[in-house]
C-alpha positions as CSV (number, residue, x, y, z in Angstrom):
1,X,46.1,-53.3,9.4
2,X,47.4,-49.5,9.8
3,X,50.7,-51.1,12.0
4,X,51.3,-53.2,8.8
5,X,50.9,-50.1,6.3
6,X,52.8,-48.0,8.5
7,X,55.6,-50.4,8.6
8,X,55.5,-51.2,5.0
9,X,55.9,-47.1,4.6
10,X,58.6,-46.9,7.1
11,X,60.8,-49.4,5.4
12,X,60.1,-48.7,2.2
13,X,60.9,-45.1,2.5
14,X,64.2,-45.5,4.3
15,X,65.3,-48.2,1.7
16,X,63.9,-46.1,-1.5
17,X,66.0,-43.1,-0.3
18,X,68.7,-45.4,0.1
19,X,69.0,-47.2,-2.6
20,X,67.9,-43.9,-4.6
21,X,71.1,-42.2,-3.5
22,X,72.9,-45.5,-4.7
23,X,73.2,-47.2,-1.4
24,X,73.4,-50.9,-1.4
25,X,71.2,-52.9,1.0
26,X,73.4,-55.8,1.3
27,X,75.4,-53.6,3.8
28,X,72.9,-53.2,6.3
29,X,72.6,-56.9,6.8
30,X,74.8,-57.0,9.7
31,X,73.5,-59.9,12.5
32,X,75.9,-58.8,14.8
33,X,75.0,-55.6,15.1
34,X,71.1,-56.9,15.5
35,X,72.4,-59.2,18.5
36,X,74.1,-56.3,20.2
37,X,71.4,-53.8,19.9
38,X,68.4,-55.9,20.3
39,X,69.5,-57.9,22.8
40,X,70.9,-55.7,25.2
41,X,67.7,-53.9,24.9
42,X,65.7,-56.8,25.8
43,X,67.8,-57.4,28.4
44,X,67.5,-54.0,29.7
45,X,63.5,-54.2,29.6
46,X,63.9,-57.1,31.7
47,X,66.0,-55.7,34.7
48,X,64.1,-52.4,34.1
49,X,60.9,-54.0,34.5
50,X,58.9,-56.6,37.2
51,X,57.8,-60.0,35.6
52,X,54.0,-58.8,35.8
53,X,54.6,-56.0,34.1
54,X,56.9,-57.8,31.8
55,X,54.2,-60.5,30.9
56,X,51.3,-57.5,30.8
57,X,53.6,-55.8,27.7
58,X,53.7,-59.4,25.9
59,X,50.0,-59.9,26.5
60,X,48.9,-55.9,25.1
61,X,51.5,-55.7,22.3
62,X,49.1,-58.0,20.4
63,X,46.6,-55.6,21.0
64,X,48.6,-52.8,20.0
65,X,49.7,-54.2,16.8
66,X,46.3,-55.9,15.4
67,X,44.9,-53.0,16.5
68,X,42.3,-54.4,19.1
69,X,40.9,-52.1,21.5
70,X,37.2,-51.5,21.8
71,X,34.9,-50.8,19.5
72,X,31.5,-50.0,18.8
73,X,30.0,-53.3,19.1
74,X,31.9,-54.1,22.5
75,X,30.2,-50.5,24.0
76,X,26.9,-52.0,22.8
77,X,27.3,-55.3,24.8
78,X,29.0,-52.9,27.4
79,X,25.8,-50.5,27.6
80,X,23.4,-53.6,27.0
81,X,24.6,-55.6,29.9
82,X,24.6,-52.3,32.4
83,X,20.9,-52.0,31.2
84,X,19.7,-55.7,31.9
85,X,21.3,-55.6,35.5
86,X,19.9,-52.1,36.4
87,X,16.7,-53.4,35.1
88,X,16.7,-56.4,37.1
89,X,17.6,-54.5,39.9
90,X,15.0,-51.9,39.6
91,X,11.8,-54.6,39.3
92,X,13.2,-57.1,41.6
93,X,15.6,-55.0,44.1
94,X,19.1,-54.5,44.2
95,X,19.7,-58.0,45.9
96,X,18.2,-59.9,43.0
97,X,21.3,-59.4,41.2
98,X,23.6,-60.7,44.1
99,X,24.0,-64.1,42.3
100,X,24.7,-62.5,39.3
101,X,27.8,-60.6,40.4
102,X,28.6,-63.4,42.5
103,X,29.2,-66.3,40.1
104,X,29.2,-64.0,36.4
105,X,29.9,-67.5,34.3
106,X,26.8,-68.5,35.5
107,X,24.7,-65.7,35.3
108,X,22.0,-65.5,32.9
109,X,22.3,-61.9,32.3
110,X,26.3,-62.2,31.9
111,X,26.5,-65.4,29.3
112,X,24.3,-63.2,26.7
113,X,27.3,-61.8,26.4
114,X,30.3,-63.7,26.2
115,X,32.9,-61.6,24.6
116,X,32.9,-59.0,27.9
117,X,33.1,-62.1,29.7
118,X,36.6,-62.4,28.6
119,X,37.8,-59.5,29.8
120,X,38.3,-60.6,33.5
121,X,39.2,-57.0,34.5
122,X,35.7,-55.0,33.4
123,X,33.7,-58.2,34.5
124,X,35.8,-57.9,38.1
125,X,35.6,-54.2,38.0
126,X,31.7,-54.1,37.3
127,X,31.1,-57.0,39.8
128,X,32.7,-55.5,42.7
129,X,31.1,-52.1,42.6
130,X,27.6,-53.4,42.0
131,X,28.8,-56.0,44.9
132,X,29.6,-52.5,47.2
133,X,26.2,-51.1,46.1
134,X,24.3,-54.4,46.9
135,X,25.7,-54.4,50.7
136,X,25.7,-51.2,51.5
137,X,24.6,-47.7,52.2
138,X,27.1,-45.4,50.2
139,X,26.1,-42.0,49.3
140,X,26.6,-41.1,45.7
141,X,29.4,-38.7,46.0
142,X,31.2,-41.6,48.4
143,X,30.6,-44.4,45.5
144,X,31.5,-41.9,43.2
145,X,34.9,-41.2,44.8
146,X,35.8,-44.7,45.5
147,X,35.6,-45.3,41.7
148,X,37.5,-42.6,40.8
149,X,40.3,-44.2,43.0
150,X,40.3,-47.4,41.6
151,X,40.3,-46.0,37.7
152,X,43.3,-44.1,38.5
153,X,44.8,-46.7,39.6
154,X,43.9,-49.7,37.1
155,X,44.8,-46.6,34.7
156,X,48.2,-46.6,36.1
157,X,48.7,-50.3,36.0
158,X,47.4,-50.1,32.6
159,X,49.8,-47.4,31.2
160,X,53.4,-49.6,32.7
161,X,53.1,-51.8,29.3
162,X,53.3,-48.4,27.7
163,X,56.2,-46.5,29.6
164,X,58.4,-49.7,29.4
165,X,58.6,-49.7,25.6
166,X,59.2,-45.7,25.5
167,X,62.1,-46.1,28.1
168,X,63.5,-48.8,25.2
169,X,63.0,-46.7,22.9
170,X,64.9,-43.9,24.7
171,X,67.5,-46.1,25.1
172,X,68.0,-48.0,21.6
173,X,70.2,-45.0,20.0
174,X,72.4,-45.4,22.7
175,X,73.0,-49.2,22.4
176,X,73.2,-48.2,18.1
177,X,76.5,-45.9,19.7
178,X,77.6,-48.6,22.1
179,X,77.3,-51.1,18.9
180,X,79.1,-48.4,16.8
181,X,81.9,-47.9,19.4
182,X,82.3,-51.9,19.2
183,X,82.9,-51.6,15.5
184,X,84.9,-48.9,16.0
185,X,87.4,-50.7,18.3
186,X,87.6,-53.9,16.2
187,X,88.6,-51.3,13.2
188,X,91.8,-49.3,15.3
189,X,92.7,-53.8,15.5
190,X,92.2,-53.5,11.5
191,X,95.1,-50.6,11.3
192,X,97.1,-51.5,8.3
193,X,95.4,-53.8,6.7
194,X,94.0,-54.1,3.3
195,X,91.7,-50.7,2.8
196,X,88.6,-52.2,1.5
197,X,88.7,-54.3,5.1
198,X,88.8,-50.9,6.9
199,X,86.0,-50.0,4.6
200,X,83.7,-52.5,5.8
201,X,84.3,-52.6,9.6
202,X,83.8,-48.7,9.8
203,X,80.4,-49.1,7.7
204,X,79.3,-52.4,9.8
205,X,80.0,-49.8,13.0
206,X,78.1,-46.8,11.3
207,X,75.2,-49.6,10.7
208,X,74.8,-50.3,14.5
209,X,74.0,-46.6,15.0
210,X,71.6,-46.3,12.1
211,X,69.7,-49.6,13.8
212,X,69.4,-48.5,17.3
213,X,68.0,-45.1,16.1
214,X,65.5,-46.5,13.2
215,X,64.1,-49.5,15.6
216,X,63.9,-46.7,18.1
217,X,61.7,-44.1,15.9
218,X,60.1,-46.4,13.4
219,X,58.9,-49.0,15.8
220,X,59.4,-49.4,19.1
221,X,58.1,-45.6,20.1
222,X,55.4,-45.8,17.8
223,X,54.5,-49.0,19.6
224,X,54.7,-47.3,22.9
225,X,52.0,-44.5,21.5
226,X,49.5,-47.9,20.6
227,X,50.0,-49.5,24.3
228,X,48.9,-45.9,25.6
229,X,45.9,-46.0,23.4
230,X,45.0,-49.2,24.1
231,X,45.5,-48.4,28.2
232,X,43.1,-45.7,27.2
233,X,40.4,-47.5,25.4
234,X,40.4,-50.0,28.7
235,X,40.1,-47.2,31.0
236,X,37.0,-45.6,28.6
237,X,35.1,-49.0,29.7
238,X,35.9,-48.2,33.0
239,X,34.7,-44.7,32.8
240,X,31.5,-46.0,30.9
241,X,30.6,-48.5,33.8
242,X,31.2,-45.6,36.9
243,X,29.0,-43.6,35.0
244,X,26.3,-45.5,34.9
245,X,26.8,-47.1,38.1
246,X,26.9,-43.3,39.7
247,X,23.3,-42.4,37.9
248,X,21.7,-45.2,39.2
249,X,23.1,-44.8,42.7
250,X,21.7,-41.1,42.5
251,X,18.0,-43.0,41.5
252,X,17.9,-42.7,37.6
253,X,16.1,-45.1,36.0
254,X,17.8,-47.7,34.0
255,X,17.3,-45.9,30.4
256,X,18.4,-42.7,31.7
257,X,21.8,-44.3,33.6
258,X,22.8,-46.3,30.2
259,X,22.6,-42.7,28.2
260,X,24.7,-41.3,30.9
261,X,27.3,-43.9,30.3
262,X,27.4,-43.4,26.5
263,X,27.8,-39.8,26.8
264,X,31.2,-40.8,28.4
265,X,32.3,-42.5,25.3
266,X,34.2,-41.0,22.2
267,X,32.5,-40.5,18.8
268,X,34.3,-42.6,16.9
269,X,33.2,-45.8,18.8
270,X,29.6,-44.3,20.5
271,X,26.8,-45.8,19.5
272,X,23.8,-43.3,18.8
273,X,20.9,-43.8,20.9
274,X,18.7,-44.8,18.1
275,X,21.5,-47.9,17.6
276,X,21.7,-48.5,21.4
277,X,17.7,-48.8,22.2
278,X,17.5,-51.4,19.0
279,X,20.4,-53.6,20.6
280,X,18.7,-53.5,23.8
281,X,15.5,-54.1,22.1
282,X,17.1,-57.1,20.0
283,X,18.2,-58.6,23.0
């Protein structure tokens, strides 16, 4: 919703001044121009970029757009889940939840909540530390570490959609002056001709600048900022699990290993403890 208001704002404001100062909109309507910029720019993304990174941008621009990253009710399912298997594990030993993490679609703890299901990456991220936890003999500070190195790195992966569409957007002013120079040259071949023709060709060439720019600033950075955001609300999840997984490695109960995993989370989408103990409760 606030991508579609922002939008809305961004053209409206550039076409009220516009019009205001008694511009006509008619003249901005230039396809070529659109084909030039635009399309060298996507073809730039492409040699710029590897197809997985490529397909991970079309996959979390969605995301960035509509605006869905995590939210309170996903870090209650998040919190809820962590509980059930640290309980598990604490009344029936660690290797009572080895078939869970093994085969999660078919867990009985893990299909109560099928929405984190979805996400393949927290269900293999969760999986394969508990896995580490159920097999071996780690010390805290060793489990501890090992996570840290894997967030960094799934927070690096996560953060290429991101830097791809800000390299773009550093780029599109310059396609706007290589779409300008274009116009430019097609006008020196308009030399002597009627005025009014001249007119137009050096407007349509002006045009091509004022695109790359505006696409650059109005949409694709802001874009870029989103895909960071959303990387970030990933890696919160990620930071939300170690937690928890670190407290009960160090031998906190259950109740005390969920709390420290909320503490991890922002305000704006932590659930209070009263909220989280009635989930639980409810489930």
């Amino acid at each position: 919703m606030l991508f579609v208001i922002g939008a809305l704002v961004v053209f409206g404001s550039v076409a009220g001044g516009y019009i205001m100062h008694g511009g006509v909109l008619g003249v901005l309507w230039q396809p070529s121009e659109f084909i030039i910029i635009l399309g060298a720019a996507f073809g730039a993304f492409l040699i710029s970029n590897s197809m997985h990174v490529v397909k991970e941008t079309g996959s979390h621009i969605p995301k960035a757009i509509l605006g869905q990253s995590a939210t309170q009710a996903t870090y209650l399912d998040l919190l809820s889940l962590l509980y059930d298997l640290f309980n598990k594990a604490r009344r029936e030993g660690m290797m009572s939840i080895e078939a869970d993490i093994e085969v999660p679609a078919e867990s009985g703890v893990f299909t109560q909540y099928p929405s984190l299901l979805k996400n393949s990456r927290i269900i293999e991220f969760l999986t394969d530390n508990l896995r580490i936890m159920t097999t071996s003999n780690l010390a805290p500070h060793e489990v501890e570490a090992m996570i840290d190195n894997e967030i960094e790195t799934q927070l690096h992966e996560l953060s290429e959609p991101s830097h791809a569409m800000h390299r773009i957007a550093d780029g599109l002013p310059g396609f706007g002056i290589v779409a300008a120079i274009l116009g430019i040259v097609i006008t020196m071949q308009k030399l002597g001709g009627p005025p009014e023709a001249l007119g137009q060709s050096v407007a349509a060439a002006l045009v091509g600048t004022f695109i790359g720019i505006f696409v650059a600033y109005g949409f694709v950075g802001p874009i870029s900022n989103r895909l960071q955001e959303v990387a970030d609300a990933e890696i919160k999840m990620f930071e939300c699990i170690k937690a928890a997984i670190v407290a009960t490695s160090n031998g906190l109960p259950p109740q005390l290993a969920i709390e420290f995993a909320r503490k991890t989370l922002y305000s704006g989408e932590r659930p209070s403890f009263t909220e989280l103990d009635e989930h639980i409760r409810s489930r």
